[in-house]
C-alpha positions as CSV (number, residue, x, y, z in Angstrom):
1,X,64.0,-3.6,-185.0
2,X,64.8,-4.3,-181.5
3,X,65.1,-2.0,-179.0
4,X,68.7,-0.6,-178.0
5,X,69.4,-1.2,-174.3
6,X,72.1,-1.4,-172.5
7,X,70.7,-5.1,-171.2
8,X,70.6,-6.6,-174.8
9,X,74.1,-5.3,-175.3
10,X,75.5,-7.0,-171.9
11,X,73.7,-10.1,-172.6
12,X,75.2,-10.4,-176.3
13,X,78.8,-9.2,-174.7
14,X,78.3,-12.5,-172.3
15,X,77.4,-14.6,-174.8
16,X,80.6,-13.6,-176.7
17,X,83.0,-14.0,-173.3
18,X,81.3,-17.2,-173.0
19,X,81.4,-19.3,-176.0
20,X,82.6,-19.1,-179.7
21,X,79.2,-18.5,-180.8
22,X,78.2,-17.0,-184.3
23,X,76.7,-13.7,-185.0
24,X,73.5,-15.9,-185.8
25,X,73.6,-17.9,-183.0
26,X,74.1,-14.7,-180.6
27,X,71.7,-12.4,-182.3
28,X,69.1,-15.6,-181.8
29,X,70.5,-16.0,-178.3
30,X,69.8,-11.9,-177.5
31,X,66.4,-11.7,-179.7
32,X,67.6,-9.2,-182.0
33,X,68.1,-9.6,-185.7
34,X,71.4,-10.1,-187.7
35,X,70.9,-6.4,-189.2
36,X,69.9,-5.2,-186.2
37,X,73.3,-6.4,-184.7
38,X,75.7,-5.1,-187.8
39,X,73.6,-1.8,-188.0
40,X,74.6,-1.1,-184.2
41,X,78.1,-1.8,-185.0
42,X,78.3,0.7,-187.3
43,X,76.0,3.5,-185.8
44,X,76.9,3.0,-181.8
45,X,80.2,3.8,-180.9
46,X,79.4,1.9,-177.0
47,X,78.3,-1.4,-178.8
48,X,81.0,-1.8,-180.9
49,X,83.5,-0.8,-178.3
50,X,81.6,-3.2,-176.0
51,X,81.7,-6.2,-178.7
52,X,85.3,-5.5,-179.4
53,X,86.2,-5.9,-175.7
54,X,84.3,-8.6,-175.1
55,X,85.6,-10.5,-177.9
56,X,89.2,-9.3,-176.6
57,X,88.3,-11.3,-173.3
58,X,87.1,-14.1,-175.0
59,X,90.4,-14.3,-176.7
60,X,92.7,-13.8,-173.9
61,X,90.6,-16.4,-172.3
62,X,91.5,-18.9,-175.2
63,X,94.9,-18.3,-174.8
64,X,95.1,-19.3,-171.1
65,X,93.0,-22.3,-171.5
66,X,96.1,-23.2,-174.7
67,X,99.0,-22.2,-172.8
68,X,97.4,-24.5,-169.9
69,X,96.8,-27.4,-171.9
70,X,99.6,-27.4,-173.6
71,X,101.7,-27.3,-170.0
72,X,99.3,-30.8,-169.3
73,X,100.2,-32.1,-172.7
74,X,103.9,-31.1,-172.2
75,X,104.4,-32.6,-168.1
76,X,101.8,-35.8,-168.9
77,X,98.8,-35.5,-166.3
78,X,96.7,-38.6,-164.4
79,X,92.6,-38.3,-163.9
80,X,90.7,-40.0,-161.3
81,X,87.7,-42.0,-162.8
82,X,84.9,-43.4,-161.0
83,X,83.1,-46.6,-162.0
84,X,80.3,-47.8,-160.4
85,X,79.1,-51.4,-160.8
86,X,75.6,-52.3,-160.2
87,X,73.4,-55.2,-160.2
88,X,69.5,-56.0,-160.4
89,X,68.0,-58.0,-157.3
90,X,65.9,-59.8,-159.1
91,X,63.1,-57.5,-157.4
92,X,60.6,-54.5,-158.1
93,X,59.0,-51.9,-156.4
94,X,56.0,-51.4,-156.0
95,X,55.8,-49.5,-159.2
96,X,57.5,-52.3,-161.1
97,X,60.4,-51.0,-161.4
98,X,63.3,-53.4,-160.8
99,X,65.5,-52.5,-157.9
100,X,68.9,-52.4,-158.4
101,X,71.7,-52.0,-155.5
102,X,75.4,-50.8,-155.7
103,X,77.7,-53.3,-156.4
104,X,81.2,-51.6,-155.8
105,X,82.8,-48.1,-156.5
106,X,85.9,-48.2,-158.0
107,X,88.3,-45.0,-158.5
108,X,90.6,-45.7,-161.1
109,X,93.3,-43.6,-161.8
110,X,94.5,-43.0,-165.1
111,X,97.7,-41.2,-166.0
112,X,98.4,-40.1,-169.8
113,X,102.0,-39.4,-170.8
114,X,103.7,-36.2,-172.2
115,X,102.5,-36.0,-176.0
116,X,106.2,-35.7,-177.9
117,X,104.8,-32.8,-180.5
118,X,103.6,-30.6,-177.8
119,X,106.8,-31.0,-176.4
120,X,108.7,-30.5,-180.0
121,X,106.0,-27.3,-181.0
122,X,107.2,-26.1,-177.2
123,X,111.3,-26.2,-177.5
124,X,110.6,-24.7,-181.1
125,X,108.7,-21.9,-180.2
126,X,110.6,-21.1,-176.9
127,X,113.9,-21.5,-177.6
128,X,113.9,-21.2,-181.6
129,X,117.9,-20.9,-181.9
130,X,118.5,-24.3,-179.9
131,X,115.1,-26.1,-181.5
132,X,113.9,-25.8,-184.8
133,X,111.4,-28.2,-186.7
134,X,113.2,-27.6,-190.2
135,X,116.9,-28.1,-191.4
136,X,118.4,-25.3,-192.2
137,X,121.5,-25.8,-195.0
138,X,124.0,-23.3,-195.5
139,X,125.9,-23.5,-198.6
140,X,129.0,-21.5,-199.2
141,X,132.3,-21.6,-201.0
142,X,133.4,-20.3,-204.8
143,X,131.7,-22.3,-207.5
144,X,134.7,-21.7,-210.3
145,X,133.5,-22.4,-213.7
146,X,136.8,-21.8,-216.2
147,X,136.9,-20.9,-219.8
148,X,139.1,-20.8,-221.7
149,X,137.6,-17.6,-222.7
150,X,138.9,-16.0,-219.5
151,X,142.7,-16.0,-220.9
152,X,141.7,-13.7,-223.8
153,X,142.2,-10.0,-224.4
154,X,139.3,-7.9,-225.2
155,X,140.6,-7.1,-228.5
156,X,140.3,-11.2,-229.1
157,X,137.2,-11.5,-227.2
158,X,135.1,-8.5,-229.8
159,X,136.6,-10.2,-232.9
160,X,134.7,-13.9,-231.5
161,X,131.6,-11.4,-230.6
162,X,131.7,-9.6,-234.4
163,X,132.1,-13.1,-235.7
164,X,135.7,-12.9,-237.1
165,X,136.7,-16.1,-235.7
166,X,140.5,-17.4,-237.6
């Protein structure tokens, strides 16, 4: 079993803030064993505190990184790319390599438009009573069935129930 240090326990809390990395992966990453890992979660108060936290971090790190895509996905948002053509000389080097120049840089931007369901998962989920993604129907009113039963006394009513029909 590895030894408990305070170290091993900051590396595996960066590891969690980091990346959504399995226990495997981050007891692989840190050099201790799975057991080892679940065995200080139960027996040291500091490590599972510290593993809860950073996992809390992680998290709240997730959520920013949706809430900010999702603003890019809402507005539409435009990325610069670079292309750079090049072209052999025909030469070499004096390795025999072939020696190629730079042809042309190009920076090409590219903009990508609002994505309607991030927009529609948006108005639903902030303004719920003006958006909604489902119908809702509302059905009310008196639904009168009549009988003919309805017009008789009880007395006439027991004698049909006791089977003394005329």
């Amino acid at each position: 079993m590895a030894k408990y240090s305070r170290k091993i326990v900051d590396d595996i809390c960066t590891l969690i803030r980091m990346d959504s990395y399995t226990v495997t992966e981050i007891c692989e990453k840190a050099g201790i064993a799975k057991d080892t890992y679940y065995n200080w979660l139960k027996t040291k108060p500091d490590f599972s505190d510290a593993i809860k936290k950073a996992q809390d971090e992680f998290g709240e790190l997730m959520l920013s990184e949706a809430k900010k895509s999702l603003v890019k996905m809402i507005r539409g948002y435009t990325v610069q790319e670079k292309h750079t053509t090049t072209a052999d000389t025909g030469n070499k080097d004096e390795n025999g390599k072939p020696i190629v120049r730079v042809k042309e840089h190009r920076i090409i931007e590219k903009h990508y438009q609002p994505v309607p369901a991030a927009v529609i998962f948006a108005l639903c989920n902030l303004d719920p009573d003006n958006w909604k993604n489902r119908q809702e129907n509302k059905v009310s009113g008196d639904i009168g069935i009549k009988s003919s039963l309805e017009t008789l006394s009880d007395e006439e009513l027991q004698k049909i129930v006791d089977g003394e029909t005329e």
